[in-house]
C-alpha positions in Angstrom: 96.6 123.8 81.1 96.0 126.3 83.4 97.1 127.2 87.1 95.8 125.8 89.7 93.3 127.8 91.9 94.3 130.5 94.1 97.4 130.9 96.7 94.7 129.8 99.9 94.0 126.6 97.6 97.7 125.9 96.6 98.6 125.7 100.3 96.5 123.1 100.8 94.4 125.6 104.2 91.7 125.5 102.2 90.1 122.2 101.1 88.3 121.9 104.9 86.4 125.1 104.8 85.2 124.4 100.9 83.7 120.5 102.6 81.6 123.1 105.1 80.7 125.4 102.2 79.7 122.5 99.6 77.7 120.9 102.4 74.4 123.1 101.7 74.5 121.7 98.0 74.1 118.5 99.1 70.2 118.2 99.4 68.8 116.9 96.4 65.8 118.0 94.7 63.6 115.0 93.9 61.0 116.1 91.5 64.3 117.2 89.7 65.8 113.8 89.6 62.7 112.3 88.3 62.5 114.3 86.0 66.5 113.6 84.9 66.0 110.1 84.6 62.9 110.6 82.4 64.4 112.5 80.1 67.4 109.9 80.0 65.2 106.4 80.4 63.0 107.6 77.1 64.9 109.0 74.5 67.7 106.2 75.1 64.7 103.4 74.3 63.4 105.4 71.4 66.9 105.8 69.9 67.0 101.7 70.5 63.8 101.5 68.9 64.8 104.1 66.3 68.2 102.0 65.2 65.9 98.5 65.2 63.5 100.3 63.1 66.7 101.4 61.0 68.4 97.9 60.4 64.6 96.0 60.3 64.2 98.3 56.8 67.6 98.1 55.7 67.7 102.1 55.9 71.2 102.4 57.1 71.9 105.8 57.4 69.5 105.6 59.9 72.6 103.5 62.0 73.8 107.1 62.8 71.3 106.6 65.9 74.1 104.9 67.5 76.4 107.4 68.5 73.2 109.5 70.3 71.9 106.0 71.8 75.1 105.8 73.1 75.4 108.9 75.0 72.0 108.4 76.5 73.5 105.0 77.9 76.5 107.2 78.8 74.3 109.6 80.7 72.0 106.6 82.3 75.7 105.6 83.8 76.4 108.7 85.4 72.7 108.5 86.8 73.5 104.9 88.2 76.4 107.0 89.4 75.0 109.3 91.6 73.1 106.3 93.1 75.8 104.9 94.2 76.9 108.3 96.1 73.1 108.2 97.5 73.3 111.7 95.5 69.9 110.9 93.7 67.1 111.0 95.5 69.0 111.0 99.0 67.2 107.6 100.1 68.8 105.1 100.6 66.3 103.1 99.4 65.3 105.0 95.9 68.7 105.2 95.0 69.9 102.0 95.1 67.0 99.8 93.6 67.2 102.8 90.9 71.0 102.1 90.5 70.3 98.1 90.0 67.8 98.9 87.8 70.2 101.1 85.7 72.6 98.6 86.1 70.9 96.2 83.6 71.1 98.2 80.8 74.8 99.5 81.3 75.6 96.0 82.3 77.4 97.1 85.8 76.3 95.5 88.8 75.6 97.4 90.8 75.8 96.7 94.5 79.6 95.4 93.3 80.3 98.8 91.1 79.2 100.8 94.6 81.8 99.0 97.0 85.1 99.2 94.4 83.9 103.2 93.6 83.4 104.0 97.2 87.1 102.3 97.8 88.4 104.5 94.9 87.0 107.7 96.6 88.5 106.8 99.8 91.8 106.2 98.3 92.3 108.5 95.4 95.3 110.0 95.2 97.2 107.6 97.9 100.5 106.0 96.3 100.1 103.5 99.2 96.0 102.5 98.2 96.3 102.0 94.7 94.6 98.8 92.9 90.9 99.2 93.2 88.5 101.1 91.5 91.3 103.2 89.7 93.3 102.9 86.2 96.8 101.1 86.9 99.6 103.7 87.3 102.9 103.4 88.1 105.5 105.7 89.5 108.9 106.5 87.5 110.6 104.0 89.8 108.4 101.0 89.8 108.0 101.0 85.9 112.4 100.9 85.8 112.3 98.3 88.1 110.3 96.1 86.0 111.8 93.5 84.0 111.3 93.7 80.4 108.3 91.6 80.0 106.7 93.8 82.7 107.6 97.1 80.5 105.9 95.7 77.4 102.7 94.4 79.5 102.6 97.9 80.9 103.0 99.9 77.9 100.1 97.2 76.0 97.9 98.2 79.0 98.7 102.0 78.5 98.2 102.1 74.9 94.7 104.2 73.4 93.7 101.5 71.6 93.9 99.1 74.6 92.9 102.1 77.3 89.9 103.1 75.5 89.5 100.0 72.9 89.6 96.7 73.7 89.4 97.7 77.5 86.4 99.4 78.3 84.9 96.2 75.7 86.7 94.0 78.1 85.4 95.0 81.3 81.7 96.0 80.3 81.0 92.7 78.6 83.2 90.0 80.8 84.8 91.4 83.8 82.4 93.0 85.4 80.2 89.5 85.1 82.2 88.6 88.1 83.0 91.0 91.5 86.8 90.9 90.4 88.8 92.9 93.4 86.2 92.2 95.5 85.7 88.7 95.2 86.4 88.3 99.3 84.1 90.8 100.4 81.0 88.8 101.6 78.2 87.5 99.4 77.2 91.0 98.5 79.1 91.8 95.3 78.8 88.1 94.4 74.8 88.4 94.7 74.8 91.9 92.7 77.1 90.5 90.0 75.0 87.1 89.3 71.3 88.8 90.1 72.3 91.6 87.5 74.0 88.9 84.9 70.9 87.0 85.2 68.3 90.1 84.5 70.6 90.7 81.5 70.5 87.3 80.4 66.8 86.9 80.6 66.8 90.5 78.7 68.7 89.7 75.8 67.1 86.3 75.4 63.6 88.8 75.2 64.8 91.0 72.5 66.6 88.6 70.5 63.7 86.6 70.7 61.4 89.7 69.5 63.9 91.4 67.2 66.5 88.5 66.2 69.8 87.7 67.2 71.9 89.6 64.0 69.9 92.6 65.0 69.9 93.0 68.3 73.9 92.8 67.9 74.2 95.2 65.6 72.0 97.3 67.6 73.2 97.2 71.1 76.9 95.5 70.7 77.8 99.1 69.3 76.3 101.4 71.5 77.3 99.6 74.9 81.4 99.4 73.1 80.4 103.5 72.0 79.0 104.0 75.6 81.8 102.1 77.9 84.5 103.5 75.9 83.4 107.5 76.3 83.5 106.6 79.7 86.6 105.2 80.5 87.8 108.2 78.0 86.0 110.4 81.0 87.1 108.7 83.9 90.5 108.5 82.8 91.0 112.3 82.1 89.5 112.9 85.6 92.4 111.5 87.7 95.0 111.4 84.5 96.1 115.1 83.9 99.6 116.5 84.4 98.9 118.2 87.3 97.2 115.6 89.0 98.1 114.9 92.7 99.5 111.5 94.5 101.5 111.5 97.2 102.0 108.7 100.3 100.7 109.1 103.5 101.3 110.9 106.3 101.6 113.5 102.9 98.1 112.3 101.6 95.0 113.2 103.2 91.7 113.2 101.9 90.2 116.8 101.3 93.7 117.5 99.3 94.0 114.9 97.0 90.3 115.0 95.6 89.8 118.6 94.7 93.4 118.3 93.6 93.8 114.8 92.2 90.7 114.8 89.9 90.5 117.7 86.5 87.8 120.0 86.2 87.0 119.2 82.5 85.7 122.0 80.9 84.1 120.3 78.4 81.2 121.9 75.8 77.5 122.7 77.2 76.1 119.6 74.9 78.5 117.2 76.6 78.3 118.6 80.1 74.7 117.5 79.9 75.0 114.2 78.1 77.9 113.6 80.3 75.9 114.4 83.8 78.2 117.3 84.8 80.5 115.1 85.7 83.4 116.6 84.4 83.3 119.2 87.1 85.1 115.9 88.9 87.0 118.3 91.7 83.9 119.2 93.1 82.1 115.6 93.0 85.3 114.0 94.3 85.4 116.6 97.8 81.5 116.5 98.4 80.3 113.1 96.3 76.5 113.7 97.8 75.9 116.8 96.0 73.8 115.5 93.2 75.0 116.2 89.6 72.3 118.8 88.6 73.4 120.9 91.4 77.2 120.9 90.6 77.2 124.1 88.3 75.4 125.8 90.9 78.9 125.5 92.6 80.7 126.7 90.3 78.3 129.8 89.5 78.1 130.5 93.1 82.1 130.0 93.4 83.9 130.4 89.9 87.2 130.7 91.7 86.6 126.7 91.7 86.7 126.6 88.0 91.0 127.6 88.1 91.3 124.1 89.8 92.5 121.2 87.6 91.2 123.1 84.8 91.5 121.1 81.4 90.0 122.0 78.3 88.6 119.3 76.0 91.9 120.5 73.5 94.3 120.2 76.9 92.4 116.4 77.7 93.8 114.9 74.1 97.4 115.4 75.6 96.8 113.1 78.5 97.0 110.1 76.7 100.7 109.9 76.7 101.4 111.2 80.6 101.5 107.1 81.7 104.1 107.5 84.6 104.0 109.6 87.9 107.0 111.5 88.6 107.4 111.7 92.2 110.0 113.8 92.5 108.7 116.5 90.0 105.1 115.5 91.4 103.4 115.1 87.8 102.7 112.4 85.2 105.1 112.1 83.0 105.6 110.4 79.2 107.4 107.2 78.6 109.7 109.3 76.6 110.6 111.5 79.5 110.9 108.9 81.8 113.5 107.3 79.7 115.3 110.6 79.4 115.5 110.9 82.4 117.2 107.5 82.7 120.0 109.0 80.3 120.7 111.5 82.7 118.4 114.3 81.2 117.8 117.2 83.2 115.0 115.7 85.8 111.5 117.4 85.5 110.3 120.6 87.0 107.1 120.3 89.4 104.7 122.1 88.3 104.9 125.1 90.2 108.6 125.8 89.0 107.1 125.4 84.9 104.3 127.8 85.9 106.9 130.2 87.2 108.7 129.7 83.9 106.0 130.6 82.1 105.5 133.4 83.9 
């Protein structure tokens, strides 16, 4: 992992003046973003079509369609994404009947989706805000001062197969069927949830009723698991790196803690685009308007951006185990480490003492 950013950045004087410079990259281009959902919207239905077309003539190699189905879906999220930032088309208007259109077919409502990720946006990064819109994640402390029921439960919920198996299945095909977290906010999230379960509903009846019901399951059941679990993977890497930043107000403030709180994940030029850029998540999380088509404009115009968060796709595998935040050493930390340090081990170094080591 590499060093983050420059001294100016490290001091935290900087974040401010970047808001003013990313503000000019926040005008969106429409003819662009038609053009971005056209070339997501279509191939994903053809690759639908293709798999059908696969399983209807018992050609099963043809199944491989999946995975590519799958990261169309993936890329039709980050889409619905950007409508949710009003990043777009920058109205109001376009974006969000867009987004609830998108929001069928990833099954996230959307009006509900928009409220918990604004909350997340506002709060990311504050020890004191945590619980909504984020992945659950304890401090060294609070997981010791669990009882032993409460370790276990925490460590289920932590596990890969639970983070990025049965939980991204979990909430794409029942939680999100109801505003969970935001289930005392007005009729809003309760009318996107039910509206967007009931186009879905009507949907599926459609197809199975054109296509049958074994094949439309063993059409779409694995590309929405293939779809919702690459993007858990991505959001968690985001905000889940060891040099992540939380701290507790009056500490935390806002321009801080999202270019330093969220990774840039340098991920391949196949997956950037598949993925809607979204990696670049320091950037989007300091100026969330900038559309996604715009953000390596940012980075091309201001590569000393790139040093921030910085994690390759190698670096990201490593996350996994980093479950607990050290506030003292201020970094995630391993179950193993935080039990070390129970034993009396040496505590951890912050990050700026290890970089210092290594230097």
């Amino acid at each position: 992992m590499s060093a983050t950013g420059t001294s100016d950045l490290q001091s935290g004087s900087n974040e401010k003046a970047w808001l003013k410079i990313l503000a000019k990259y926040r005008q969106p281009d429409v003819r662009r973003s038609v053009y971005e959902l056209a070339v997501t919207v279509v191939p994903f239905l053809l690759l639908w079509l293709g798999t059908w077309f696969a399983v209807y003539f018992e050609f099963w190699p043809g199944l491989v369609l999946i995975v590519p189905a799958a990261g169309f879906l993936l890329r039709l999220f980050m889409l619905q994404h950007d409508c949710g930032h009003g990043s777009l088309f920058g109205r109001r208007r376009w974006d969000d009947w867009t987004g609830r259109a998108i929001g069928v077919l990833t099954l996230t409502p959307y009006d509900y989706w928009r409220r918990a990720h604004a909350e997340h946006h506002a709060s990311a990064g504050n020890l004191d805000e945590r619980g909504v819109g984020d992945i659950t994640t304890l401090t060294v402390r609070e997981y010791h001062s669990l009882s032993a029921r409460g370790k276990v439960g925490y460590r289920i919920y932590r596990h890969p197969a639970v983070m990025f198996g049965l939980g991204p299945a979990f909430l794409f095909l029942f939680k999100q069927r109801l505003p969970f977290g935001l289930m005392r906010s007005g009729a809003l999230p309760w009318v996107s949830t039910l509206a967007t379960n009931a186009v879905v509903a009507a949907l599926a009846v459609v197809l199975i009723w054109a296509v049958g019901l074994v094949p439309f399951l063993l059409v779409h059941l694995p590309i929405v698991l293939i779809a919702s679990s690459a993007g858990v993977w991505l959001f968690y890497v985001q905000h889940q790196f060891e040099d992540t930043h939380w701290s507790r107000p009056p500490d935390w403030n806002f321009p801080y803690a999202a270019m330093h709180g969220a990774s840039y994940y340098n991920l391949p030029a196949p997956l950037r685009w598949i993925t809607g850029n979204i990696g670049m998540h320091h950037i989007h999380h300091l100026s969330s308007k900038v559309p996604f088509y715009r953000l390596p404009e940012i980075l091309r115009d201001y590569p000393e951006l790139a040093n921030v968060g910085r994690i390759s796709l190698r670096d990201s595998l490593a996350c996994v185990k980093l479950v607990l935040w050290d506030e003292r050493a201020q970094r995630l930390i391993s179950l193993k480490e935080a039990r070390a340090q129970q034993t009396g081990a040496p505590p951890a170094l912050p990050p700026e003492a290890r970089r210092s080591e290594k230097g």
